[in-house]
LUMPAKOL-575026 format. One record per residue (C-alpha): residue number from 0; y, x, z. Coordinates in Angstrom, 3 decimals. Each point is the difference from the previous one (the first is absolute). Layout:
residues N
+-----+----------+----------+----------+
: num :       yy :       xx :       zz :
+-----+----------+----------+----------+
: NUM :        Y :        X :        Z :
...
+-----+----------+----------+----------+
***
This chain:
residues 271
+-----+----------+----------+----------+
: num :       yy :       xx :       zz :
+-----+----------+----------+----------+
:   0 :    4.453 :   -1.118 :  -21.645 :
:   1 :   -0.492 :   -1.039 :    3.647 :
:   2 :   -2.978 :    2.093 :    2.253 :
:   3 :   -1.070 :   -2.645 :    2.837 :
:   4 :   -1.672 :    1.389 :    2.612 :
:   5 :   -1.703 :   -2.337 :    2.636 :
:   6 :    1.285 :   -3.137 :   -1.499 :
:   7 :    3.771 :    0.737 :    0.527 :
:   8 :    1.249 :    3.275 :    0.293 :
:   9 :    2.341 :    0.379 :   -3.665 :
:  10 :    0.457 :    3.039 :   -1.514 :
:  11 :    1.601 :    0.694 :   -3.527 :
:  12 :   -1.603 :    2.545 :   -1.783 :
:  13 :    0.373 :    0.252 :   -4.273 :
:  14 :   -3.065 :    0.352 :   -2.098 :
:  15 :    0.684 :    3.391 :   -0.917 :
:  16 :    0.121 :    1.092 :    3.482 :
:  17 :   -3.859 :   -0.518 :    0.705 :
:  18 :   -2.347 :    2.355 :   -0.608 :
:  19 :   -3.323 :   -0.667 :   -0.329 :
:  20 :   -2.451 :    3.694 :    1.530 :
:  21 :   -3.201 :   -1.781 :    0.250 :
:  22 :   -3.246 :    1.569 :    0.995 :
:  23 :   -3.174 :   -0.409 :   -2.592 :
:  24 :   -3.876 :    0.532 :    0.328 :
:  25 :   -0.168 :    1.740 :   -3.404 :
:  26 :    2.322 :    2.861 :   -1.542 :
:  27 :    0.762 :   -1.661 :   -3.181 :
:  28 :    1.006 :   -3.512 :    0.047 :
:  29 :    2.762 :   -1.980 :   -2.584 :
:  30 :    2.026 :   -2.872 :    1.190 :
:  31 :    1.596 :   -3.533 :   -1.187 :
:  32 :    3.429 :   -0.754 :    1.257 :
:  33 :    0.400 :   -0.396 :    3.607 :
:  34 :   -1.555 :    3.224 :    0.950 :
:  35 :   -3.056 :   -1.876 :    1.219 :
:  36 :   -2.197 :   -1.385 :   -2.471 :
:  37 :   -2.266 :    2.938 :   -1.481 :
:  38 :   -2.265 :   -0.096 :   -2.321 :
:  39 :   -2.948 :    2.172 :   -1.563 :
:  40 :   -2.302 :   -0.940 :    3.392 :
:  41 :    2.636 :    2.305 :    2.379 :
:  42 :    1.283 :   -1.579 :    2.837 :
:  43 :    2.125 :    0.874 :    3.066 :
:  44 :   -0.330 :    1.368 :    2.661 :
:  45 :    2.662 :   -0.891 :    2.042 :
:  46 :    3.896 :   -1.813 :   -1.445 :
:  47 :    3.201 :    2.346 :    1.319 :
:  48 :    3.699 :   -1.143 :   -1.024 :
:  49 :    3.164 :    1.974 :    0.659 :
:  50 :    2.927 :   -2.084 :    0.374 :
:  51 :    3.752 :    0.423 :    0.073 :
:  52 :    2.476 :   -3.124 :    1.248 :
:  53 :    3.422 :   -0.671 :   -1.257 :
:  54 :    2.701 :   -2.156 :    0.539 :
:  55 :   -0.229 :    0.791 :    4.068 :
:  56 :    2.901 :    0.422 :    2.090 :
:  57 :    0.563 :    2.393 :    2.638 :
:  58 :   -1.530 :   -2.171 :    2.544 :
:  59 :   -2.678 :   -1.745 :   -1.749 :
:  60 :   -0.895 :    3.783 :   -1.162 :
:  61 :   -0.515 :    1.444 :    3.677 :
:  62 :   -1.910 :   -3.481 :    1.123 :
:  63 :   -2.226 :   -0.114 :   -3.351 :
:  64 :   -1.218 :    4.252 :    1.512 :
:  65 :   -0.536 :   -1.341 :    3.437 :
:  66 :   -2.145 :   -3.132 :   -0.855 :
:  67 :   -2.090 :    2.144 :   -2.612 :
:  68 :   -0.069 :    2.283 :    2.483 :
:  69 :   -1.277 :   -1.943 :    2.653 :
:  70 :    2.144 :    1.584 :    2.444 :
:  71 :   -0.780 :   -2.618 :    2.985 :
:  72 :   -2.600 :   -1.394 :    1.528 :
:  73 :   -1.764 :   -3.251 :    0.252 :
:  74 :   -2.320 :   -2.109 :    2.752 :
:  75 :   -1.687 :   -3.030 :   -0.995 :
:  76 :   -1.989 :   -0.742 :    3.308 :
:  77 :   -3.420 :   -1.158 :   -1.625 :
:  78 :   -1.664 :    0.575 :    2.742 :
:  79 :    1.477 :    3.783 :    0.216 :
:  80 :    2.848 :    0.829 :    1.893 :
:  81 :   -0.020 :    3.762 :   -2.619 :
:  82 :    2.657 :    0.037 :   -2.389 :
:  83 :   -0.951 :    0.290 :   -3.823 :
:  84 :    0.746 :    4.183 :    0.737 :
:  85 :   -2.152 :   -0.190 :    3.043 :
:  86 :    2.881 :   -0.337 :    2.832 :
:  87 :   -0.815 :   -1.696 :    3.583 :
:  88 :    2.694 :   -2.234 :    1.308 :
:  89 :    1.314 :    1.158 :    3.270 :
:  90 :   -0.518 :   -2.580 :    2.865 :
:  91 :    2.120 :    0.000 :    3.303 :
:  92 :    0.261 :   -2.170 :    2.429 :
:  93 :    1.503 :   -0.173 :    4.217 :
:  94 :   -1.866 :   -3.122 :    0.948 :
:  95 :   -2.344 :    0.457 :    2.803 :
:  96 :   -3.048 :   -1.863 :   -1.687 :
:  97 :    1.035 :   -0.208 :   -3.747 :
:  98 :   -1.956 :   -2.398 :   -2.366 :
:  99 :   -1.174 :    2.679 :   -2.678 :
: 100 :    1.064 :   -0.498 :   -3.664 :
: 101 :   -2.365 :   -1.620 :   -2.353 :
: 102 :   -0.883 :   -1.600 :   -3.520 :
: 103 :    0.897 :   -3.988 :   -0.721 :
: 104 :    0.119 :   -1.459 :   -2.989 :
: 105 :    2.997 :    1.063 :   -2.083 :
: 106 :    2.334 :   -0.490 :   -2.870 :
: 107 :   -2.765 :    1.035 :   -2.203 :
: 108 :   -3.773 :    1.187 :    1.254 :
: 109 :    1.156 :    0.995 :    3.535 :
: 110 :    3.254 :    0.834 :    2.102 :
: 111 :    0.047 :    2.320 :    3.646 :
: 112 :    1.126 :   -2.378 :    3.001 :
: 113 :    1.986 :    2.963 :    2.419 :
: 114 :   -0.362 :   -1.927 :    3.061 :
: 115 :    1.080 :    2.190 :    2.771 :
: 116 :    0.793 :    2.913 :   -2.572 :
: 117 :    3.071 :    1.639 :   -1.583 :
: 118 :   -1.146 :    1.445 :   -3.210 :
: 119 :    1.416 :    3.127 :   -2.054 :
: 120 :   -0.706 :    0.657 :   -3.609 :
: 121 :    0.252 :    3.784 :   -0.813 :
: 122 :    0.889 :    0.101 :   -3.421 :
: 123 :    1.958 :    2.723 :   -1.760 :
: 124 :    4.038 :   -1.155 :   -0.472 :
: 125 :    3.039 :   -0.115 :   -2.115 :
: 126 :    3.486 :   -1.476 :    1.023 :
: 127 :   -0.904 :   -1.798 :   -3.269 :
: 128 :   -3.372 :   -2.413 :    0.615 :
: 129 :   -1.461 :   -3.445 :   -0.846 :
: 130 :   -1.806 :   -1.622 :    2.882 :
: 131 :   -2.232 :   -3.110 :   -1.046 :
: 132 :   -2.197 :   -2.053 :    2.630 :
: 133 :   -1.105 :   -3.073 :    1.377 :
: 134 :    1.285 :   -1.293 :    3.819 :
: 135 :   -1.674 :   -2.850 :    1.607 :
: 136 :    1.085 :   -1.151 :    3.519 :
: 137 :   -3.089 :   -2.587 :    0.966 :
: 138 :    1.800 :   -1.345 :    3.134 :
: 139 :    2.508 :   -1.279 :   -2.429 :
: 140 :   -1.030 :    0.242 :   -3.538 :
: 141 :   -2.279 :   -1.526 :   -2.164 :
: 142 :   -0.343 :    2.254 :   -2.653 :
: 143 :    0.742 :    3.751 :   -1.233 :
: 144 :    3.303 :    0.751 :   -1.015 :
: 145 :    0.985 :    3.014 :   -2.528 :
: 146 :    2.646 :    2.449 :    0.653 :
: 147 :    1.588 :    2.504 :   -2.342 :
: 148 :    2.087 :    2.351 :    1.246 :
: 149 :    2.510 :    2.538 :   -1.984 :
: 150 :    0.702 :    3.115 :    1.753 :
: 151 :    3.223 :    0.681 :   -1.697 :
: 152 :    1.863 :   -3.405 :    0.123 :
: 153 :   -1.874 :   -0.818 :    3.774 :
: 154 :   -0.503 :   -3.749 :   -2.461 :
: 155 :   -2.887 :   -1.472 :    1.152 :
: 156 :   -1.882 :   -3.112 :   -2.411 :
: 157 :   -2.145 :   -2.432 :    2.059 :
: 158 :   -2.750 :   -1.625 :   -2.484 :
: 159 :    1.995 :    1.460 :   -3.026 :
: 160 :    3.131 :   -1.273 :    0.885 :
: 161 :    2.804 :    1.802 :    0.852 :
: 162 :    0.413 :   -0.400 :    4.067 :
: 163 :    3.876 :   -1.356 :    1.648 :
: 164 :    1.004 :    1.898 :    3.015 :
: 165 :   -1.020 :   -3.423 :    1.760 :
: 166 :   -3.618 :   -0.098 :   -1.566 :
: 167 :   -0.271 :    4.110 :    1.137 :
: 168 :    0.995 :   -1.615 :    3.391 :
: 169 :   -2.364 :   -3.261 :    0.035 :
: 170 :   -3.186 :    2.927 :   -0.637 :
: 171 :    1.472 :    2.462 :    2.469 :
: 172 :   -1.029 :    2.634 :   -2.186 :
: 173 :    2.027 :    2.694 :    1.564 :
: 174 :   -1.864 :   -0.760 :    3.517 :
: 175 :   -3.283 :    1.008 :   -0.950 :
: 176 :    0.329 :    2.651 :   -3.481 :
: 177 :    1.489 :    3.014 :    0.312 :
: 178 :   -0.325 :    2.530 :   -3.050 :
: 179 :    0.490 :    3.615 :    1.312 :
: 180 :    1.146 :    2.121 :   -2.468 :
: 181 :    0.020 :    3.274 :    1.617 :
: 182 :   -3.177 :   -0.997 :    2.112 :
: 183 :   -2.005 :   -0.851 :   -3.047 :
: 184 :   -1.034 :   -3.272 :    0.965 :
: 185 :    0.014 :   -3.769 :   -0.472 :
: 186 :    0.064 :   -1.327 :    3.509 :
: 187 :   -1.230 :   -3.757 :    1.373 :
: 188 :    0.532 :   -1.229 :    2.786 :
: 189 :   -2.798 :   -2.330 :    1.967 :
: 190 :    1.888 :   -3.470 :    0.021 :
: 191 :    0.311 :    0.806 :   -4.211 :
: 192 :   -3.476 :   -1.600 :    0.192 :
: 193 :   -2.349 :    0.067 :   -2.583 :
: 194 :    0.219 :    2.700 :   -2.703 :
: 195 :   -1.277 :    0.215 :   -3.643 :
: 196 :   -0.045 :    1.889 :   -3.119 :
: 197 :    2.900 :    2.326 :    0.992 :
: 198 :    1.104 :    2.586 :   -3.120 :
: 199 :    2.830 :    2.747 :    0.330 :
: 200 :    1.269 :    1.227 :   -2.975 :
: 201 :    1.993 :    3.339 :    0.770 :
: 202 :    2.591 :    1.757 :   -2.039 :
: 203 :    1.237 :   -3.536 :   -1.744 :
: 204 :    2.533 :   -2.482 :   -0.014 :
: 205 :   -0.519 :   -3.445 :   -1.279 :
: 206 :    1.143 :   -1.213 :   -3.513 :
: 207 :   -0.784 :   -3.209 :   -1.714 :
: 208 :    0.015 :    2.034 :   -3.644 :
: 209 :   -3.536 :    1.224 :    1.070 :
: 210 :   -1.598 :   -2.678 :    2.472 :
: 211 :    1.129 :   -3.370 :    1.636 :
: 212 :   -0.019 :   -0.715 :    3.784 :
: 213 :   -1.787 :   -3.328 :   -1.224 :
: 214 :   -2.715 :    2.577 :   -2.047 :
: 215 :   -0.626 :    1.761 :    3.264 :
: 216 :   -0.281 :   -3.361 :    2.097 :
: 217 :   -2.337 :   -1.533 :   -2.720 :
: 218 :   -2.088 :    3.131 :   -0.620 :
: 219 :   -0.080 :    0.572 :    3.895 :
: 220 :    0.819 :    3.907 :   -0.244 :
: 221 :    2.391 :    2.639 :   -1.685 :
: 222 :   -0.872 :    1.214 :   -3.406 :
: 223 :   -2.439 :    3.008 :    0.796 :
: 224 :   -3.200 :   -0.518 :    1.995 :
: 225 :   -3.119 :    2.265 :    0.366 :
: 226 :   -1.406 :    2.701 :   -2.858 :
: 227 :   -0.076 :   -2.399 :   -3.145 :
: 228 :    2.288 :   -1.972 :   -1.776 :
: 229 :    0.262 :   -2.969 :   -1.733 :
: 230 :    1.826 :    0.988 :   -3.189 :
: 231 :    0.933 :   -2.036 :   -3.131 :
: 232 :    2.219 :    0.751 :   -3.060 :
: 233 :   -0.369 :    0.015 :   -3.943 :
: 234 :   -1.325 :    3.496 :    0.202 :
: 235 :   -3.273 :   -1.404 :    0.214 :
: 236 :   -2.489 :   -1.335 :   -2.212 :
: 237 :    0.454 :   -3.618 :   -1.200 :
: 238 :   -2.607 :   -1.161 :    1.815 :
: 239 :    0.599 :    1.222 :    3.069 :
: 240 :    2.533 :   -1.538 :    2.580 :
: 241 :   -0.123 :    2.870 :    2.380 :
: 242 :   -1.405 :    3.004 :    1.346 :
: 243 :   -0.756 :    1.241 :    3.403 :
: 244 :    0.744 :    3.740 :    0.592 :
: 245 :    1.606 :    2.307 :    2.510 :
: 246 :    4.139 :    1.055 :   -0.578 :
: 247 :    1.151 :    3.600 :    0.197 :
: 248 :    3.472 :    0.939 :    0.825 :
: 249 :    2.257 :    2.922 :    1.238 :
: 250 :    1.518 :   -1.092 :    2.761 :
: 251 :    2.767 :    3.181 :   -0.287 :
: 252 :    1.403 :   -2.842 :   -3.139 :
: 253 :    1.456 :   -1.861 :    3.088 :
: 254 :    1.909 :    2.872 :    1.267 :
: 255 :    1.166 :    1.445 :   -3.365 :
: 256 :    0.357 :   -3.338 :   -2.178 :
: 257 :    3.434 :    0.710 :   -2.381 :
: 258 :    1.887 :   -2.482 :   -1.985 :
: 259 :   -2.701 :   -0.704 :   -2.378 :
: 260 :   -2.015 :   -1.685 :    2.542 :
: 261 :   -3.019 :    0.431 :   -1.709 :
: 262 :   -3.403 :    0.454 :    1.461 :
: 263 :   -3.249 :    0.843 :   -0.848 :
: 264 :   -3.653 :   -0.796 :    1.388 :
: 265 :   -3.430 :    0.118 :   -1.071 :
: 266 :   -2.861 :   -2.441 :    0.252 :
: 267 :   -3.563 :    0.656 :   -0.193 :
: 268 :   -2.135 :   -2.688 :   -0.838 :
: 269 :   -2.553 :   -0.952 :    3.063 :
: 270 :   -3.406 :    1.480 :   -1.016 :
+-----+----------+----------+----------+
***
């Protein structure tokens, strides 16, 4: 069985390694198949699944703990400049009269314009990461492109597609993005122009087995965003097609992960 979460994250996981612990308003309750369905007038309370993966490699095993992990960070400028765990960009600038940053309309609701403005994104960091955002250049573009960018292989996918040394070149990406690993920090540069919907994903490496650069470029962000998530598998009811909940994970999985790869989360239904 395949666990989606948000649409296109993958994750094998066998039938008998799910474990339904739900939570129920009354002590005595019986239950059809599916762990869900009761009957005698009890209901639940609240839905909780264990679940254990398999058939992970090494690496898909240590990405799959720091996407359920969350470890990373995420601003979509709506109108907010805070990150999704509450962290102000850092602005700098050495012009005499700078042109402050502000909000124009984005890749999606809303995008920050830096002007006059360096900006620095303080986000926790692994030499492993996943850095998704939009770019837009108005003096010369027309439109938002996507970038994906894999800190382990420095490859780099513009609109889902894998990027040429020449195309890397044509977007001068290395002029205005530095990622500072010891630092902490996803750096912009003013001339990078507009900037929207930019996720880090620390701790992980990319691998088509789990996600596609073309997922993340159609879905406009990396697997993991925010407290709940959309999650779908055949471990629901058959009349449900998913269920919105928040993940639980032990991030010390990433450091100790053996050769059986496996790894186990929990869900609890949104309530």
């Amino acid at each position: 069985m395949i666990i989606t979460i948000n649409e296109f994250l993958d994750l094998p996981v066998e039938r008998d390694n799910i474990i339904a612990d739900h939570e129920y308003w009354t002590d005595k309750q019986e239950m059809l198949a599916g762990n869900t369905k009761i009957i005698q007038g009890n209901e639940i309370k609240q839905r909780k699944w264990t679940f254990l993966t398999d058939g992970l490699g090494l690496e898909e095993a240590q990405t799959a703990v720091g996407i359920l992990a969350n470890l990373g960070d995420f601003w979509g400028f709506n109108g907010n400049i805070y990150s999704g765990k509450g962290q102000r960009p850092v602005f700098e600038t050495n012009e005499p009269d700078p042109s402050e940053p502000l909000f124009v309309t984005g890749a999606y609701t809303s995008a920050l314009r830096l002007n006059d403005f360096d900006m620095s994104l303080r986000v926790y960091l692994e030499p492993m990461y996943i850095l998704s955002f939009y770019r837009q250049l108005v003096e010369y573009d027309d439109r938002f492109y996507h970038y994906l960018l894999d800190g382990v292989t420095d490859r780099i996918w513009i609109d889902g597609e894998l990027a040429s040394e020449s195309e890397i070149s044509d977007h001068e990406i290395n002029d205005w993005l530095e990622v500072n690993v010891m630092g902490n920090a996803v750096e912009f540069d003013s001339s990078a122009g507009d900037i929207d919907e930019v996720y880090v994903m620390s701790g992980v490496s990319y691998t088509e087995n789990l996600f596609s650069a073309e997922d993340v470029f159609e879905m406009g962000q990396l697997p993991m965003n925010g407290i709940f998530q959309h999650v779908q598998g055949d471990f629901l009811d058959s009349d449900e097609s998913h269920v919105e909940g928040e993940i639980f994970v032990n991030e010390t999985q990433w450091e100790n992960i053996g050769e059986s790869s496996q790894i186990e989360f929990r869900l609890e239904e949104k309530i």
